[in-house]
PyMOL Python script that loads the backbone (N, CA, C, O; Angstrom):
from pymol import cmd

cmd.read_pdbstr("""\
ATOM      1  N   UNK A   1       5.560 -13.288  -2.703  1.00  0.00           N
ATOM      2  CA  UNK A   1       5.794 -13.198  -1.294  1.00  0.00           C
ATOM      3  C   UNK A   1       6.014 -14.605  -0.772  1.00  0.00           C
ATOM      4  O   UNK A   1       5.242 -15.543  -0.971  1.00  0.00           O
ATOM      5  N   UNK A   2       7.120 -14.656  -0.097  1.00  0.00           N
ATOM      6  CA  UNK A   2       7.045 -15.508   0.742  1.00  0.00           C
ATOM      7  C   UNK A   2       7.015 -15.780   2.223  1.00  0.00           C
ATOM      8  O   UNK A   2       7.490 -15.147   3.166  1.00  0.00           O
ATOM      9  N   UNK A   3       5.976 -17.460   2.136  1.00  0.00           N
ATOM     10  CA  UNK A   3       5.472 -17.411   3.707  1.00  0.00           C
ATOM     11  C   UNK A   3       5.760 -18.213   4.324  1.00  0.00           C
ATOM     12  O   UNK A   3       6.055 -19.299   3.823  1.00  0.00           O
ATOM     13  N   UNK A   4       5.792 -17.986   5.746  1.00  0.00           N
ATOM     14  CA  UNK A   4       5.965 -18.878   6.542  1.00  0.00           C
ATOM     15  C   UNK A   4       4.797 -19.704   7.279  1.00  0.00           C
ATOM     16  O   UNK A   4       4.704 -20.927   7.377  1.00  0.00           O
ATOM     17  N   UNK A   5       4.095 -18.902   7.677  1.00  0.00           N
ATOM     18  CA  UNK A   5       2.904 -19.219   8.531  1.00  0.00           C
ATOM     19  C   UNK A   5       1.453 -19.624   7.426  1.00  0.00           C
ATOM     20  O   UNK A   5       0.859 -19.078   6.497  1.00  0.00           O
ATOM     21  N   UNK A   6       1.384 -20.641   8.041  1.00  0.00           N
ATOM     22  CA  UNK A   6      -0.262 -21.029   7.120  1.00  0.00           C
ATOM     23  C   UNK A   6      -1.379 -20.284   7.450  1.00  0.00           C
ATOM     24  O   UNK A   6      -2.493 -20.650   7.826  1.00  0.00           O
ATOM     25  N   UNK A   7      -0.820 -18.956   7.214  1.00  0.00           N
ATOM     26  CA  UNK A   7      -2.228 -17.813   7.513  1.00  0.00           C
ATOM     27  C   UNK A   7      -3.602 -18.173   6.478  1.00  0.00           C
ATOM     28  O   UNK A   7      -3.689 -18.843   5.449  1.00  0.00           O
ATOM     29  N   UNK A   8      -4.481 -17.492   7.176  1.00  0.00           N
ATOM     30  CA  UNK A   8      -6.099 -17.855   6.692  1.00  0.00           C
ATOM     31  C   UNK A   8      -6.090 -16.966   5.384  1.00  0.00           C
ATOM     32  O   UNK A   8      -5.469 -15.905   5.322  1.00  0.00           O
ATOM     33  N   UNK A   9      -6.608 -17.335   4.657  1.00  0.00           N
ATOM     34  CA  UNK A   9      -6.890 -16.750   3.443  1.00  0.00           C
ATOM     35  C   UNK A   9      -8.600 -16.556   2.813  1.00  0.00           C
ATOM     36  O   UNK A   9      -9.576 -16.793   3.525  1.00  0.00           O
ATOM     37  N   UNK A  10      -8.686 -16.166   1.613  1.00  0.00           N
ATOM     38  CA  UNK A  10     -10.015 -16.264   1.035  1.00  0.00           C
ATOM     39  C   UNK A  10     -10.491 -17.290   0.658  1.00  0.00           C
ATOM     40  O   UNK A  10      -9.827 -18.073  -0.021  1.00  0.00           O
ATOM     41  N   UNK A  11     -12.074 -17.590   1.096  1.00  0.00           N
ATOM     42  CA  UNK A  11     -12.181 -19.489   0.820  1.00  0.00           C
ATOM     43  C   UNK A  11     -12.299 -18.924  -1.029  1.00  0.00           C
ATOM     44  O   UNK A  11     -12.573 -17.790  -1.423  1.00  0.00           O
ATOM     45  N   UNK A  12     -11.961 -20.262  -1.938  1.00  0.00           N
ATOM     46  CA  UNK A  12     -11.634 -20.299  -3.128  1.00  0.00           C
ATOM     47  C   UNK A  12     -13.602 -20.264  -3.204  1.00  0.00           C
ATOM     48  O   UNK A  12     -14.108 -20.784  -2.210  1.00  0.00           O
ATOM     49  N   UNK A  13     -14.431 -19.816  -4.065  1.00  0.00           N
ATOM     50  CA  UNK A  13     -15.391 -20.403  -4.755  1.00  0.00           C
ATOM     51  C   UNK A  13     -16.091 -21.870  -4.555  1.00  0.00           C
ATOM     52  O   UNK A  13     -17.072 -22.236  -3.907  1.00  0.00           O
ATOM     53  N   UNK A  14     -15.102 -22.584  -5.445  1.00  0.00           N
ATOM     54  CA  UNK A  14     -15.810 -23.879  -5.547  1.00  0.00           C
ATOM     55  C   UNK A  14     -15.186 -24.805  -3.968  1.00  0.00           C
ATOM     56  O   UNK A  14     -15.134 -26.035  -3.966  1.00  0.00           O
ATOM     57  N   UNK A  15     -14.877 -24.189  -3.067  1.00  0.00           N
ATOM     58  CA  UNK A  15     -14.381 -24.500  -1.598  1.00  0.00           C
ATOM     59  C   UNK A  15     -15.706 -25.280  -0.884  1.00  0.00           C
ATOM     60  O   UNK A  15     -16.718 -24.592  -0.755  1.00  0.00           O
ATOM     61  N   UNK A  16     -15.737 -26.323  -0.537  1.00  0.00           N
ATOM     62  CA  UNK A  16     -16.850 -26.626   0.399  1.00  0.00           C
ATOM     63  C   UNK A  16     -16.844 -26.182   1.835  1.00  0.00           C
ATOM     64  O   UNK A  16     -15.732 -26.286   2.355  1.00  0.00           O
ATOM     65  N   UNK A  17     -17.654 -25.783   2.498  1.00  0.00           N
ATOM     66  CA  UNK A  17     -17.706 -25.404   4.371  1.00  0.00           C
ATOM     67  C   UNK A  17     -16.740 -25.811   5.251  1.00  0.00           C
ATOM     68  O   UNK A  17     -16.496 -25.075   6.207  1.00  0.00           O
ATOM     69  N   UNK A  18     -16.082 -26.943   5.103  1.00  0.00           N
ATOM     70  CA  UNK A  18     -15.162 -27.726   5.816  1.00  0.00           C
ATOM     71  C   UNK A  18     -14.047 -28.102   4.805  1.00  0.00           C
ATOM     72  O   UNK A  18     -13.566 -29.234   4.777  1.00  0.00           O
ATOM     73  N   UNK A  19     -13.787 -27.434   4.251  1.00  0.00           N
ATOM     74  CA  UNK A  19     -12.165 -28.080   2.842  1.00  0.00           C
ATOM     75  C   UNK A  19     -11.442 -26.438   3.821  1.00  0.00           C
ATOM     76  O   UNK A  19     -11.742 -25.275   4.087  1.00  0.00           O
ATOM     77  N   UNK A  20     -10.429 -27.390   4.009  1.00  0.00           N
ATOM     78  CA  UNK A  20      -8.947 -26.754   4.649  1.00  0.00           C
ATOM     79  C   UNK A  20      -8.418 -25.945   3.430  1.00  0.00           C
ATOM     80  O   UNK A  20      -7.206 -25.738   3.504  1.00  0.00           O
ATOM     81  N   UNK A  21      -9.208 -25.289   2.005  1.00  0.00           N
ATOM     82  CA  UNK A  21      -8.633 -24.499   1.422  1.00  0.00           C
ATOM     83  C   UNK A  21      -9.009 -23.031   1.663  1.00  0.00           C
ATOM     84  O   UNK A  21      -9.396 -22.200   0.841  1.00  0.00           O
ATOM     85  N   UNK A  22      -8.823 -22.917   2.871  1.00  0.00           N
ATOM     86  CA  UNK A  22      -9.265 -21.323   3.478  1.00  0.00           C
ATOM     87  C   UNK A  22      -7.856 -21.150   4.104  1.00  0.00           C
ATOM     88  O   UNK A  22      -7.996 -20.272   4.955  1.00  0.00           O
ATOM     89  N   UNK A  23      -6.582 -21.561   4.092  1.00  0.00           N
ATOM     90  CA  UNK A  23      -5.420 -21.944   3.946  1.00  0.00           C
ATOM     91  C   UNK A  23      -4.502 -21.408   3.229  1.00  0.00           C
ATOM     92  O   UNK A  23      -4.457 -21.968   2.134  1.00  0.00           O
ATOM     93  N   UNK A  24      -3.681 -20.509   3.345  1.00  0.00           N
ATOM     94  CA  UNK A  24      -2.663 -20.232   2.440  1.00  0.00           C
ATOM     95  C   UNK A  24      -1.947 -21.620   1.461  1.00  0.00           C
ATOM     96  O   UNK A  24      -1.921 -21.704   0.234  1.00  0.00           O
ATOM     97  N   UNK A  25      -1.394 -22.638   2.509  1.00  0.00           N
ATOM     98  CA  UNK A  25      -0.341 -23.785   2.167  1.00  0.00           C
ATOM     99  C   UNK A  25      -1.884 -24.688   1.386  1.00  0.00           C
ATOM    100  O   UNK A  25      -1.558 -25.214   0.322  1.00  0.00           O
ATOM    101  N   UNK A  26      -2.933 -24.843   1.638  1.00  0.00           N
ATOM    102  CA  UNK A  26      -3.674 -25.467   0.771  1.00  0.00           C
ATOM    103  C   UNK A  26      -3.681 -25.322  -0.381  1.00  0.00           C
ATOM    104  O   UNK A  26      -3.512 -26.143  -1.282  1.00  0.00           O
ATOM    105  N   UNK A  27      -3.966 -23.793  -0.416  1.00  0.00           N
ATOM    106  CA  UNK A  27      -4.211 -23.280  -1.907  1.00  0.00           C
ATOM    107  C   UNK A  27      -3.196 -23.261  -2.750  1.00  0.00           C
ATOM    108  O   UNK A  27      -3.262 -23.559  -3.943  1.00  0.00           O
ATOM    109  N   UNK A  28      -1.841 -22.767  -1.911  1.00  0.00           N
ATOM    110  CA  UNK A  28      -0.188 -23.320  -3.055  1.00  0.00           C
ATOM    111  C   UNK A  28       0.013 -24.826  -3.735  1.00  0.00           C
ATOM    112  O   UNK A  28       0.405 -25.147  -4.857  1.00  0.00           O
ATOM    113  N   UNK A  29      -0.545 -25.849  -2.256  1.00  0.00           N
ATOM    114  CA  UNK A  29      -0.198 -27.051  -2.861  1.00  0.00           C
ATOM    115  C   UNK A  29      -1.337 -27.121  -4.161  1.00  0.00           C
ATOM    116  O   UNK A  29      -0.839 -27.704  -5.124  1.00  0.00           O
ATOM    117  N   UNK A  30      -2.663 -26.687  -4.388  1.00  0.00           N
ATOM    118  CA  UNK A  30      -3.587 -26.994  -4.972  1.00  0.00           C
ATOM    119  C   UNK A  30      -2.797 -26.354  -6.283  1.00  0.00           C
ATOM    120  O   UNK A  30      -3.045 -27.024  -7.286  1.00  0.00           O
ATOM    121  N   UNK A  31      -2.076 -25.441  -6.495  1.00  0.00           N
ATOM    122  CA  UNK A  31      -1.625 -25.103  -7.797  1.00  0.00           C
ATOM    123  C   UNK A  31      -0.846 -25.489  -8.568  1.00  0.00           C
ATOM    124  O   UNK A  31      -0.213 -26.251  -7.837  1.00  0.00           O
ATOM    125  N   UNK A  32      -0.236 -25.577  -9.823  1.00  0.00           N
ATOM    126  CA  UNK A  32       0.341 -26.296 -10.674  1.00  0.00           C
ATOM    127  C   UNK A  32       1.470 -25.931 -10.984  1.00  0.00           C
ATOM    128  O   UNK A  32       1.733 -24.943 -11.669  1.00  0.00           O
ATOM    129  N   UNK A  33       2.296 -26.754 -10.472  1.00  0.00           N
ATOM    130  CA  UNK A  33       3.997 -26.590 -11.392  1.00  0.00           C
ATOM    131  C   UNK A  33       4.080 -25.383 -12.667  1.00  0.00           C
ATOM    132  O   UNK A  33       3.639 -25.448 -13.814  1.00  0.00           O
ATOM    133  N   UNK A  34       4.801 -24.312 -11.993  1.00  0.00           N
ATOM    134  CA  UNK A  34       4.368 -23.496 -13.544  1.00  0.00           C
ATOM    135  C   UNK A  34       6.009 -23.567 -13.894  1.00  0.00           C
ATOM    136  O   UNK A  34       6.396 -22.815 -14.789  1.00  0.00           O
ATOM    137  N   UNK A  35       7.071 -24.503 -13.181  1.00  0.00           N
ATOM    138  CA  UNK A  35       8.706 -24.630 -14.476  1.00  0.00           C
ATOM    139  C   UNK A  35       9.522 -25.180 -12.981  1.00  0.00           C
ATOM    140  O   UNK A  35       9.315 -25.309 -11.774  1.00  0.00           O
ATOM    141  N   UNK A  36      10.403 -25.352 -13.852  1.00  0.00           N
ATOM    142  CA  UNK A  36      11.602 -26.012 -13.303  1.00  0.00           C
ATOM    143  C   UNK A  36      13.267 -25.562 -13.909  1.00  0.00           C
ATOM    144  O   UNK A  36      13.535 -25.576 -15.111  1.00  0.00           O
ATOM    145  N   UNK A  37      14.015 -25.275 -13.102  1.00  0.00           N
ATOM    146  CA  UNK A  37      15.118 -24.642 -13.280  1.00  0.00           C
ATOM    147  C   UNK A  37      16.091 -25.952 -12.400  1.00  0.00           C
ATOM    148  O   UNK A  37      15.860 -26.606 -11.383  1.00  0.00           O
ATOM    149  N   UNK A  38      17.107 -25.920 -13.260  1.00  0.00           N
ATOM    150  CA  UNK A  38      18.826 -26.452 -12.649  1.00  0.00           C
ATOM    151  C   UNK A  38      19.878 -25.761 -12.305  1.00  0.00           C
ATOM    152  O   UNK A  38      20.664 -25.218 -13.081  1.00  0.00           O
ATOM    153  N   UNK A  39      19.927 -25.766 -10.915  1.00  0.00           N
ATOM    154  CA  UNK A  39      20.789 -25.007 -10.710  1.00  0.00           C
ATOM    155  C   UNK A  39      22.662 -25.864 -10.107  1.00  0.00           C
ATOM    156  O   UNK A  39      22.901 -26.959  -9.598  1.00  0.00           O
ATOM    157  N   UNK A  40      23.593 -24.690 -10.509  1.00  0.00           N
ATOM    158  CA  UNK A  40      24.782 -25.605 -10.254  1.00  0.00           C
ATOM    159  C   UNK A  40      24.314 -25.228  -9.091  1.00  0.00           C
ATOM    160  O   UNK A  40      23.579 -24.282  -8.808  1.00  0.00           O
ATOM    161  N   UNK A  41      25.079 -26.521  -8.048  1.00  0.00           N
ATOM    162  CA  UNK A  41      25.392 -26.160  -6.465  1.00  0.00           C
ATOM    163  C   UNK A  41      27.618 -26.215  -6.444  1.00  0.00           C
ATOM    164  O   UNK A  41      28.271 -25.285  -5.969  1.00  0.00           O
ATOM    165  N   UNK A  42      27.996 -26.955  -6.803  1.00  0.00           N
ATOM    166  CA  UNK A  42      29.381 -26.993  -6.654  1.00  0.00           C
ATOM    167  C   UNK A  42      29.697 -27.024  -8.739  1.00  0.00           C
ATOM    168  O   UNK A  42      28.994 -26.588  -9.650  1.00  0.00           O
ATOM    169  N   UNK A  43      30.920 -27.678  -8.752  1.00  0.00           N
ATOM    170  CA  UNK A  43      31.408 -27.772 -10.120  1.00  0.00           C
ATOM    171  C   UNK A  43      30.872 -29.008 -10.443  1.00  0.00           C
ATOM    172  O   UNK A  43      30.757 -29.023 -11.668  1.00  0.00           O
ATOM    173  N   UNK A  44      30.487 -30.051  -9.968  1.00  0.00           N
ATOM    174  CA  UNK A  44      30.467 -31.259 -10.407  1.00  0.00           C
ATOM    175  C   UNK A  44      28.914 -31.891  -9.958  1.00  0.00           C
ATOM    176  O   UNK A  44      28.476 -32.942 -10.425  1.00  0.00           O
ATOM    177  N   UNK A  45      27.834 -30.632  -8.491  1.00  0.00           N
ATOM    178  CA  UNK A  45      27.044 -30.893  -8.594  1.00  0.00           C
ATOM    179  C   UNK A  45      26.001 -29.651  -8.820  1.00  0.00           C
ATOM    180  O   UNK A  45      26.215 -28.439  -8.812  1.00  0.00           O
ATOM    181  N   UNK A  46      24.355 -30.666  -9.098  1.00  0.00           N
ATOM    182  CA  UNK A  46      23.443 -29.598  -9.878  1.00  0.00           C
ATOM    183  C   UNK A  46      22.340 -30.309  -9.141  1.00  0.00           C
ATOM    184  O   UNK A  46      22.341 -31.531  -8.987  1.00  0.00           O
ATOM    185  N   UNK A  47      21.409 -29.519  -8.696  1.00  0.00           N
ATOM    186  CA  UNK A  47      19.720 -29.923  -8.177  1.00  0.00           C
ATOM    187  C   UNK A  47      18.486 -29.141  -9.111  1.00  0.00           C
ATOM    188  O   UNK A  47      18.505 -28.621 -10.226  1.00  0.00           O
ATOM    189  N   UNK A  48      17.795 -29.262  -8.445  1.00  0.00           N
ATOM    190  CA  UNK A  48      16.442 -28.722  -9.649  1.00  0.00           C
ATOM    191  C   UNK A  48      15.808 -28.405  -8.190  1.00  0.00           C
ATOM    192  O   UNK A  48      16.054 -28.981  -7.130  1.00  0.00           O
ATOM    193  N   UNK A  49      14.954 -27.367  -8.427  1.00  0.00           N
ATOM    194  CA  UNK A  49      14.580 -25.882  -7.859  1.00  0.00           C
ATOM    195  C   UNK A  49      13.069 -26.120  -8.710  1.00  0.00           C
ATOM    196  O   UNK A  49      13.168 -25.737  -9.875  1.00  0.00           O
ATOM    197  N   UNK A  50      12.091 -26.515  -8.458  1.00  0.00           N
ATOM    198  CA  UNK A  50      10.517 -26.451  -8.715  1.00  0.00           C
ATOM    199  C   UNK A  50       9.614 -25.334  -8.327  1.00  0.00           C
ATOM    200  O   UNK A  50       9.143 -25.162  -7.203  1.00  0.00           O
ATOM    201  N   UNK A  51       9.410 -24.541  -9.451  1.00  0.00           N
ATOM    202  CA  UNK A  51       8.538 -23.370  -8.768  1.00  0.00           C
ATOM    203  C   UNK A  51       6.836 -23.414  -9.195  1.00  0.00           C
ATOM    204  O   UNK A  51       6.340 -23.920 -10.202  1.00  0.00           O
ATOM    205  N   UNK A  52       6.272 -22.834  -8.268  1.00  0.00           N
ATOM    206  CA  UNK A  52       4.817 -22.616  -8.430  1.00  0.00           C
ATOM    207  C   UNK A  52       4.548 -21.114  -7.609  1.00  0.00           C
ATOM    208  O   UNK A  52       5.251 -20.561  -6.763  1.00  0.00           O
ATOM    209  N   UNK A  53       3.227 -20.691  -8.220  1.00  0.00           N
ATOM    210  CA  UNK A  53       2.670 -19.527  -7.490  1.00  0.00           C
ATOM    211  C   UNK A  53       1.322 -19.350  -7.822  1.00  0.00           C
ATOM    212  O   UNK A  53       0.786 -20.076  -8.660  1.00  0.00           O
ATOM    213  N   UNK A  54       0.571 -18.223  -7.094  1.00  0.00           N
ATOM    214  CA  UNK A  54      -0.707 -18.316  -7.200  1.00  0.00           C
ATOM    215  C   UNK A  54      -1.227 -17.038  -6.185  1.00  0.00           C
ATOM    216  O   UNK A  54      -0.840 -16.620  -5.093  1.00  0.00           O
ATOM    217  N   UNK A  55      -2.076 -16.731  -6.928  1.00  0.00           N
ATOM    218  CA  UNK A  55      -2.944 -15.241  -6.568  1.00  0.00           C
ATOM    219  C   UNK A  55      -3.623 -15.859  -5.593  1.00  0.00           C
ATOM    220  O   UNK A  55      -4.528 -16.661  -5.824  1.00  0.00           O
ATOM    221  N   UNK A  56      -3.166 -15.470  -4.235  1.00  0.00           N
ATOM    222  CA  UNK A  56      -4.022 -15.145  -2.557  1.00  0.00           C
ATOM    223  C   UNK A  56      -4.502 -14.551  -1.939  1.00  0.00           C
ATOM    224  O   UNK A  56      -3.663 -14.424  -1.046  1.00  0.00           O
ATOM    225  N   UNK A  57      -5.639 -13.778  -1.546  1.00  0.00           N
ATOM    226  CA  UNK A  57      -5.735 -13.123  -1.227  1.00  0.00           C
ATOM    227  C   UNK A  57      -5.799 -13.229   0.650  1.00  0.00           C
ATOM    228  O   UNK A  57      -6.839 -13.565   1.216  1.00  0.00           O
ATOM    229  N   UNK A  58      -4.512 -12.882   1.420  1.00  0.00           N
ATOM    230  CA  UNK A  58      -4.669 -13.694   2.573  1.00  0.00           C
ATOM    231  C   UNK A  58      -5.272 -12.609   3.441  1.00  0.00           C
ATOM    232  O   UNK A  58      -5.134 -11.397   3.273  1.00  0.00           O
ATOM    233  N   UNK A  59      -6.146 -13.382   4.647  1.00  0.00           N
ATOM    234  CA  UNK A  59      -6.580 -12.382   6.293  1.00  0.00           C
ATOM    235  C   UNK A  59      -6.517 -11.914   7.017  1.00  0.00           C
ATOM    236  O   UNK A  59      -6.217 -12.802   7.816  1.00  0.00           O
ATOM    237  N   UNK A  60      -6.564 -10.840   7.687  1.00  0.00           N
ATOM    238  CA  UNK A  60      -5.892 -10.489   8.929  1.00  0.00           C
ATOM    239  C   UNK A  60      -5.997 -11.636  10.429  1.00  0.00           C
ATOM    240  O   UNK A  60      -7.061 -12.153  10.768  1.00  0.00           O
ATOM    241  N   UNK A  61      -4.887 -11.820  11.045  1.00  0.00           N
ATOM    242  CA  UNK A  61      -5.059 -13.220  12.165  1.00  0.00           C
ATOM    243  C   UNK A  61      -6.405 -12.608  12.580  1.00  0.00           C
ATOM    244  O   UNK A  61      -6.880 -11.492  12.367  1.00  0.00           O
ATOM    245  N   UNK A  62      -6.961 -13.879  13.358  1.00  0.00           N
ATOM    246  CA  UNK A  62      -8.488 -13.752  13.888  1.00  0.00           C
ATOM    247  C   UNK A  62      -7.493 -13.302  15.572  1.00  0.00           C
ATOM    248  O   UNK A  62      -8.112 -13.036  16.603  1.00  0.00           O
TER     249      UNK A  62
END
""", "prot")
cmd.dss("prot")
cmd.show_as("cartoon", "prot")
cmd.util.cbc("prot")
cmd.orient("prot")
């Protein structure tokens, strides 16, 4: 799924009281490069496309 909004999520476990990983966008950045793909954009050019993901369980808004 993809998101837009930095909706509230489940605090992680090892989360302290005040760590901003109760955070959707926390917890993505906290996860690890799982590949990298090249993609053409024209004939002559190409970029790289970095993906990651990660099991969230996100909140309903307060």
């Amino acid at each position: 799924m993809r998101v837009q909004t930095n909706r509230l999520a489940e605090r992680p476990a090892d989360a302290g009281p005040h760590d901003p990983a109760h955070r959707v966008f926390a917890q993505l950045a906290a996860a690890p490069w799982a590949g990298r793909h090249r993609i053409t954009v024209d004939q002559d050019e190409t970029t790289w496309l970095q993906v990651k993901f990660a099991a969230i369980n996100t909140l309903p808004p307060r």
